[in-house]
SEVO-448288 format. One record per residue (C-alpha): y, x, z; residue in three letters. Coordinates in steps of 0.05 Angstrom, whole numbers, plus 5000, padded with zeros to 4 digits. Example, Ala and Ser with C-alpha at 12.3 -4.5 7.8 and 13.67 -1.06 7.14 Angstrom:
BEGIN
491052465156ALA;497952735143SER;
END
This chain:
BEGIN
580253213987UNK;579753434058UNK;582552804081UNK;576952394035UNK;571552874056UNK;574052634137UNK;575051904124UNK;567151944090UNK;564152254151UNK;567951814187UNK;564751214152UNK;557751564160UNK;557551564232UNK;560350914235UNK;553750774201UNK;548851164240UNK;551550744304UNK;550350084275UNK;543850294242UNK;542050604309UNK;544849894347UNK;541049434299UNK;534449884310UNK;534749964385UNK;532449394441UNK;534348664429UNK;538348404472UNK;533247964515UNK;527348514515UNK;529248714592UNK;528847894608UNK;523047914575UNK;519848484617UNK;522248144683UNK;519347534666UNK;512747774647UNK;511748204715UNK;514047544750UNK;507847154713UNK;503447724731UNK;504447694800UNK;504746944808UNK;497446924844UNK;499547424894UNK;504946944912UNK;502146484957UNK;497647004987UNK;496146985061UNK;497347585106UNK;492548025094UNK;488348665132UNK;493949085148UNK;499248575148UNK;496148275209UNK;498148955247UNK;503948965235UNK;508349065300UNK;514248545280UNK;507447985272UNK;503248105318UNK;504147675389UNK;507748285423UNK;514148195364UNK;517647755413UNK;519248485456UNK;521048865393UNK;528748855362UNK;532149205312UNK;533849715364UNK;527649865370UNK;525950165307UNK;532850445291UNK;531250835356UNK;525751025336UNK;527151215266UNK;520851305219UNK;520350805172UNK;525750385203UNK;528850135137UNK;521249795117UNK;520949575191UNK;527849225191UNK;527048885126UNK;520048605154UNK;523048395222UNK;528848025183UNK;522647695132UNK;520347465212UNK;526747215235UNK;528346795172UNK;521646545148UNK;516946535209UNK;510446615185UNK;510146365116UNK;508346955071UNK;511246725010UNK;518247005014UNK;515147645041UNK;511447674973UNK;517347434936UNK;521148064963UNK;516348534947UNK;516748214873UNK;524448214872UNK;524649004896UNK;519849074837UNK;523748814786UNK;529149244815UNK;525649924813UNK;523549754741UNK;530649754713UNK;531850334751UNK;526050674715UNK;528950424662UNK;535750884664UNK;532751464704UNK;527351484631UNK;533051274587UNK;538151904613UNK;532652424609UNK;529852274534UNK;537452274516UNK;537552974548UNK;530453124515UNK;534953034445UNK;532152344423UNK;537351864398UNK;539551344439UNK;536450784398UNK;529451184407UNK;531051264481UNK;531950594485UNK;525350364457UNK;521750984502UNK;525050764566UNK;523549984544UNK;515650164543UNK;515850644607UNK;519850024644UNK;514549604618UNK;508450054644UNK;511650054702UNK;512649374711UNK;506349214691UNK;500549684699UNK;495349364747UNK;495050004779UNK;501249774810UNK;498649114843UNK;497949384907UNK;504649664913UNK;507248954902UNK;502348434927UNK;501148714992UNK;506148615036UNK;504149185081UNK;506249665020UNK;513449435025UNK;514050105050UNK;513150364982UNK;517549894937UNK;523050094989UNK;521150774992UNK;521950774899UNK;528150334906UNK;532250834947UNK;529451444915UNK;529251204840UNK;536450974850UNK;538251724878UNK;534851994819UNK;539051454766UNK;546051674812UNK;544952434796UNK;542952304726UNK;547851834712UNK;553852314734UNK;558252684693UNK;555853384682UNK;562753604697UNK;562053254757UNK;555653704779UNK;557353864854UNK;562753224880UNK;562953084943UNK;563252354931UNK;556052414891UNK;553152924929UNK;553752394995UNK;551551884962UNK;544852164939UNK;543652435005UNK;545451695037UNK;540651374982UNK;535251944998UNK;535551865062UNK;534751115064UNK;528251265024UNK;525651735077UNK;527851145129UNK;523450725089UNK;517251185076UNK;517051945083UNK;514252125016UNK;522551994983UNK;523452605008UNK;519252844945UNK;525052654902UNK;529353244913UNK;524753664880UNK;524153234818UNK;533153284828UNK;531653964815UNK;526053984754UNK;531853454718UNK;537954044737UNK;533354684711UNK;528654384654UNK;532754194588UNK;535354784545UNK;532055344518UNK;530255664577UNK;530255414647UNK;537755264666UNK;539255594737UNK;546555644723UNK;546454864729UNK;542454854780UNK;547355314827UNK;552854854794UNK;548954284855UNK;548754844905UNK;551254344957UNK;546853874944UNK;540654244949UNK;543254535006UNK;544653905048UNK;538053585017UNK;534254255048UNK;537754215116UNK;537153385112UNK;529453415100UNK;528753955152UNK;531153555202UNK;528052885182UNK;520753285178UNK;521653555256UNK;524852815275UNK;517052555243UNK;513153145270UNK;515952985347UNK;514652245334UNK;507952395312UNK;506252825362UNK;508052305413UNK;505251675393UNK;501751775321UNK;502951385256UNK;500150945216UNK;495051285168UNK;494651935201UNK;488152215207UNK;485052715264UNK;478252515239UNK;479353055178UNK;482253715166UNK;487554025128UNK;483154405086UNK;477953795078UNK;484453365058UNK;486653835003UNK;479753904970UNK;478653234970UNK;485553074938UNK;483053574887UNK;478853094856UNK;483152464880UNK;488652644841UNK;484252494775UNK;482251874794UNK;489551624802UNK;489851904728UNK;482651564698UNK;485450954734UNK;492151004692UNK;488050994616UNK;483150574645UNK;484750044700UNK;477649884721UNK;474349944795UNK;481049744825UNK;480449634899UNK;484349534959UNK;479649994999UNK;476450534954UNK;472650925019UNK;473251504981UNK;469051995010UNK;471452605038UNK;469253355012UNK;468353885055UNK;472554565048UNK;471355015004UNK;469154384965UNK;464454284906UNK;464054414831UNK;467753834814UNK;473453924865UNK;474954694837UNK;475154344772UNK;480453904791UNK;483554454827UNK;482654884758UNK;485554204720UNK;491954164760UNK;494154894744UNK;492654774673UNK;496954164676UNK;502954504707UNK;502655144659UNK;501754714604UNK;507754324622UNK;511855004615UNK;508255304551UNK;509754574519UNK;516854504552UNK;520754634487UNK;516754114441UNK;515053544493UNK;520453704547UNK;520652914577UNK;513752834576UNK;512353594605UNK;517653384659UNK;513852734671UNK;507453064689UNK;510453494735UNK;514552894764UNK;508352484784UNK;504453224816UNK;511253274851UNK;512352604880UNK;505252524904UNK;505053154931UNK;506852975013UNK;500452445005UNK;496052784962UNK;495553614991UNK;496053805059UNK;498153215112UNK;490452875131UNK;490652115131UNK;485751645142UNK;484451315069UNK;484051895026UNK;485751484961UNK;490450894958UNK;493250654902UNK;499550454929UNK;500451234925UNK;501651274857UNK;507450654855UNK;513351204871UNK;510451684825UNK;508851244757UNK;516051484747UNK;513552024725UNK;507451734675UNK;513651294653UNK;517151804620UNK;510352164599UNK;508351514551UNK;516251484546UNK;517552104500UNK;511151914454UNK;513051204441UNK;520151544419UNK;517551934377UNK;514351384330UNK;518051044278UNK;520350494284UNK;516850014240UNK;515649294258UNK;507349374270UNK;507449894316UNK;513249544365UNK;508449004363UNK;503149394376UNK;507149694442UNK;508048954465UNK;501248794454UNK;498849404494UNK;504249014552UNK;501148444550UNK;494348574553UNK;496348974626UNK;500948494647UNK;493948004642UNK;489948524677UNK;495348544733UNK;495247744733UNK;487847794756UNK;488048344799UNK;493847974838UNK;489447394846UNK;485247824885UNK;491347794946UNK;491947094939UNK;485446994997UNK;483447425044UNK;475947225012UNK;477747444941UNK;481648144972UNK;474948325005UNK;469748054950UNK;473148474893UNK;473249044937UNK;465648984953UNK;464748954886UNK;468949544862UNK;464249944912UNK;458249684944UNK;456850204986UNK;464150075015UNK;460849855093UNK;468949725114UNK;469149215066UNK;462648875084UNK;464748775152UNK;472248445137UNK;468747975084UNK;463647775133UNK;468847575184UNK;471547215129UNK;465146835114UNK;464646735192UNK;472246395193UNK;468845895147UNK;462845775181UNK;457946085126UNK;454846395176UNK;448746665150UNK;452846965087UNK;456747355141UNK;449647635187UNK;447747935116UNK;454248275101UNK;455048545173UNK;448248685155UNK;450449115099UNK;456249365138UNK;451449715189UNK;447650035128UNK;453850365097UNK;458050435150UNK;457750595227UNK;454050095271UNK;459350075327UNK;460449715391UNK;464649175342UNK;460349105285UNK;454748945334UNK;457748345377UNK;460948065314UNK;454148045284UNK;450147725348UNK;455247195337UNK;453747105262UNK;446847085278UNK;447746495335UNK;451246135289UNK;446046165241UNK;441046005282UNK;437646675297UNK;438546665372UNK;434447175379UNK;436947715330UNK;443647505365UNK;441347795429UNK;438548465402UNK;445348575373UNK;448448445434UNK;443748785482UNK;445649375428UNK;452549335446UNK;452249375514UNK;449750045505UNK;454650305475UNK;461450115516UNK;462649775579UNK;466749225554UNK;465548525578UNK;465348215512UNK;458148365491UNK;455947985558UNK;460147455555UNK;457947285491UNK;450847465512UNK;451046955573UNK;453846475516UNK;447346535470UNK;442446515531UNK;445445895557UNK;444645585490UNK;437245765503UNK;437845345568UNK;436146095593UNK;440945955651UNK;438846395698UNK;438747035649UNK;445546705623UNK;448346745695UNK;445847465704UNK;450047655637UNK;456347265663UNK;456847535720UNK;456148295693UNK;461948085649UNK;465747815709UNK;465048485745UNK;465948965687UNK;473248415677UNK;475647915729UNK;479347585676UNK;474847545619UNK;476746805608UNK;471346705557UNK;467046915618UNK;469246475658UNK;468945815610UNK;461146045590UNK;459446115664UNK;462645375682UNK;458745015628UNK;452345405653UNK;453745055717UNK;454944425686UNK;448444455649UNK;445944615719UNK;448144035749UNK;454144395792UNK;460144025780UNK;463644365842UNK;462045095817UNK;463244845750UNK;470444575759UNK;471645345800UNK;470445725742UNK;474545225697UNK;479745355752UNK;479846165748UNK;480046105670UNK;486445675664UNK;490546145724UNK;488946685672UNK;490746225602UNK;493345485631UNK;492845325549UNK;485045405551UNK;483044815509UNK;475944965530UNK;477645015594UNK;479844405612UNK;475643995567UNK;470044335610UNK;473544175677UNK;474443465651UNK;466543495639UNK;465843775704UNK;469743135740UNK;466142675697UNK;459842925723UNK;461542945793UNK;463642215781UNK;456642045765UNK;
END
């Protein structure tokens, strides 16, 4: 009998497994994924380089002076700089594969979302066929929330796939690993090597150890310390490590500044404002609308306002709910705490310049992923609610197919963003030099027009708009801008350009006057120098002309104006 009762439960869980096989993923669901997020992004694809791409060190004209050496010297970010300076070396300037990388690192970090959400619902007690279909659907979020699309699309936020790719795949080696084999060496090495690749790449990884530690201490029936001391080495190394790496950034940043970092606001300002921040990144999550490259979120002072304190009152809630509800939703509890944890180093205390970006929430929709994770788990398993979870896919993965299509122009980037916030004057100004680029000149006046009313009317925004005006035929509101600007710096742009408009006035005289301030403010303003030779060759001077054509190509001898205008000059001293 005992033997029969053996050989049944034998047969039984044989049973379970292929009930629990036959009901978990089929077996081209994570093709199906990858080839979704690849149609998503497809519009992105042949985007140009866009805003902050075109500052980037390894493409601007000074790259020629800048190796590898150079930024594994220097350190920060070096793993997002070297992968960009490769990008360089073997496609030029073509954008495409720069995209296409971003894409591929993507796809990447979604299957390792997959298996970091996979490993922690099995340890939340869900069956590995339920798992499965709850780390399926996080993947999928993942992969295909539009609140992702600038993470991917912009190739400026490699920083941040790199940054997930190195960090997620520390995260799937610890949780992945025996628990037996808690503290090897072997492990414990290669976490800190993959952690510290993610710092290499952006500084934020760094967050990462922390969630380590949530995944050692959460699961059980009370917090589990004893495992936790059971990875004494590695929280010890990852402590030492990021102590390190932080005074490594601080002395960098104290020398020479980086990108993003702001002296324009406080700590205290920061932290208030992220107070409210923080719940936009959430509304943003359940509803994807008002996406936008540059949000100009505006900053609130310390001690802030009602609805600050009641984001500040919201976050506690959040994080003591996640340990009163620990026992009955423990992956989705961990999940919330998760995303606080990995956007903590952009979202409290460390000012920077845009005070929401959604690129900040890429290496933290981990965390949402195993939040949506444990609920879609939980459901049964019938046919009409899996195909209500694809159909909840799809209709993101088409919201992320048009908000890609906003990278794929520098026109549509700067258009949606206007639209997303109107009172947004950065984003005037970039889409009316856009509008100037193609000659729709009096399109761009009115949004530098618009820039000035929402934003700061600086010594910039002023000579860009004289020249929108001229080229709409407003001569005259050209020169009040410009007479504007030279008010407000000595630069010799503003007169240059100034001499440019008056000459076009046949002013010659008063376009002389302006060259020649130019000329004295900076020898070799070039521009100068062209302007004040075709004065002189309105003027009938084809001698003083052909000078100043002369002392513009010993400063650029690839002046195209230049030497058509000496040409002129010869032709008219022919005559």
């Amino acid at each position: 009998m005992k033997k029969k009762a053996q050989k049944q439960e034998t047969e039984t869980a044989a049973k379970t497994v292929k009930a629990e096989a036959r009901t978990g993923l089929p077996a081209w669901a994570g093709l199906a994924l990858a080839l979704a997020a690849v149609a998503a992004y497809i519009p992105a694809l042949s985007g140009p380089f866009l805003f902050d791409d075109l500052n980037l060190p390894m493409l601007t004209a000074q790259a020629d002076v800048l190796t590898w050496t150079f930024y594994v010297r220097r350190g920060v970010r070096a793993v997002t700089n070297l992968s960009l300076l490769a990008d360089k070396t073997l496609w030029g300037l073509n954008p495409a594969p720069y995209h296409a990388l971003n894409l591929l690192l993507h796809l990447i970090n979604g299957w390792l979302v997959y298996g970091i959400v996979k490993k922690l619902l099995e340890r939340a007690g869900r069956t590995p066929a339920a798992a499965q279909w709850g780390a399926w659907f996080g993947a999928g979020l993942f992969l295909l929330h539009p609140l992702q699309t600038e993470g991917v699309a912009y190739i400026a936020s490699r920083s941040e796939v790199l940054c997930a790719l190195f960090a997620y795949a520390a995260c799937w080696v610890f949780l992945h690993s025996k628990e037996e084999e808690g503290a090897a060496l072997g492990r414990t090495a290669a976490i800190l090597l993959l952690l510290g690749l993610g710092m290499a790449s952006k500084e934020p990884a760094v967050a990462m150890a922390g969630v380590l530690l949530l995944a050692d201490v959460w699961f059980g029936e009370g917090l589990n310390w004893r495992r936790a001391m059971g990875n004494w080495k590695l929280y010890g190394a990852l402590a030492l490590g990021g102590l390190a790496a932080g005074y490594k950034i601080y002395q960098i940043v104290s020398r020479e500044g980086t990108a993003g970092a702001s002296a324009a606001v406080s700590r205290a300002d920061y932290l208030v404002t992220q107070f409210k921040a923080i719940w936009v990144y959430v509304r943003m999550v359940f509803v994807p609308a008002g996406l936008n490259l540059d949000h100009a979120y505006p900053v609130t002072k310390a001690p802030g306002d009602a609805l600050a304190w009641l984001g500040l009152v919201g976050l506690a809630a959040v994080i003591v709910g996640a340990f009163v509800w620990r026992k009955r939703y423990p992956a989705a509890t961990l999940g919330a705490l998760t995303f606080l944890v990995l956007l903590a180093p952009t979202s409290s205390v460390v000012p920077i310049d845009d005070r929401l970006a959604e690129r900040r929430v890429y290496l933290g929709f981990v965390g949402l992923a195993l939040m949506a994770a444990e609920f879609v788990s939980r459901m049964n398993e019938e046919r009409w609610k899996q195909a209500a979870l694809v159909g909840v896919l799809a209709v993101l993965g088409l919201a992320t197919a048009v908000r890609s299509s906003a990278y794929g122009s520098a026109e549509a980037m700067w258009a949606s963003s206007v639209s997303a916030n109107p009172e947004n004057g950065r984003a005037h100004f970039q889409l009316a030099y856009v509008y100037y680029t193609q000659g729709r000149c009096g399109e761009a006046a009115a949004q530098y027009g618009d820039a000035a009313k929402y934003g700061k009317t600086d010594y910039r925004l002023l000579v860009d708009w004289g020249l929108a005006l001229d080229c709409a035929g407003d001569s005259q509101g050209a020169l009040e801008k410009l007479r504007a600007a030279t008010g407000l710096e000595r630069d010799s742009h503003a007169w240059s350009v100034m001499g440019m408009v008056l000459a076009k006035r046949n002013e010659t005289a008063k376009a002389l006057e302006a060259l020649n301030k130019a000329l004295e403010i900076n020898s070799s303003d070039e521009a100068a120098r062209v302007y004040k030779g075709n004065v002189y060759v309105m003027m009938g001077q084809p001698a003083a002309a052909a000078a100043e054509f002369d002392e513009a190509l010993k400063i650029n001898p690839a002046n195209e104006a230049a030497l058509q205008g000496k040409r002129a000059a010869a032709a008219g001293a022919g005559r």
